[in-house]
C-alpha positions, 0 to 999 in steps of 0.5 A, a space after each residue: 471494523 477489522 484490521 487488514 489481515 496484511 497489516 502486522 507484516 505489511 512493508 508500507 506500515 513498517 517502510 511508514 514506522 522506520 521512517 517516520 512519515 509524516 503524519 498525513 501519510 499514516 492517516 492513510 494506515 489509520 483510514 485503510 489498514 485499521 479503517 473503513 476503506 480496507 476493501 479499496 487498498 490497491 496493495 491489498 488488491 495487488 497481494 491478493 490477486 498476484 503477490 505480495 512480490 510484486 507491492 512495493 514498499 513505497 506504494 500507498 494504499 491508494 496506489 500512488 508512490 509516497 511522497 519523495 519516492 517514485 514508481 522506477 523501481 516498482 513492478 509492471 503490475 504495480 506501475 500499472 494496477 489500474 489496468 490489472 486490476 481492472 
């Protein structure tokens, strides 16, 4: 399987790599960004249909905030991907 076209520059792998997170959460790089589910990433899906300006780098790619982070700062497409996306 290919990797996501997105992930060489993408925020969350790079937020993920600086911090490093821990292993469950790489697990889903591995599973979305080099994976079988990178046609169901909520990022790759926000990116594509508005920007990568609106993704935040703290969003997972099953759309739910990192653990010990928070959905305040992100933007409306994002805290609400469900809908937009929809």
């Amino acid at each position: 399987m290919s990797e996501c076209v997105n992930l060489a520059a993408c925020p969350f792998v790079k937020y993920c790599n600086e911090h490093d997170a821990e292993t469950s959460v790489k697990g889903f790089i591995t599973m979305y960004c080099k994976g079988d589910r990178k046609d169901s990433c909520i990022r790759l899906k926000l990116c594509t249909q508005f920007s990568k300006a609106v993704v935040p780098k703290t969003m997972m790619p099953n759309g739910l905030p990192l653990p010990g982070t928070n959905k305040d700062d992100w933007s409306e497409e994002a805290k609400n991907y469900r809908r937009v996306l929809a």
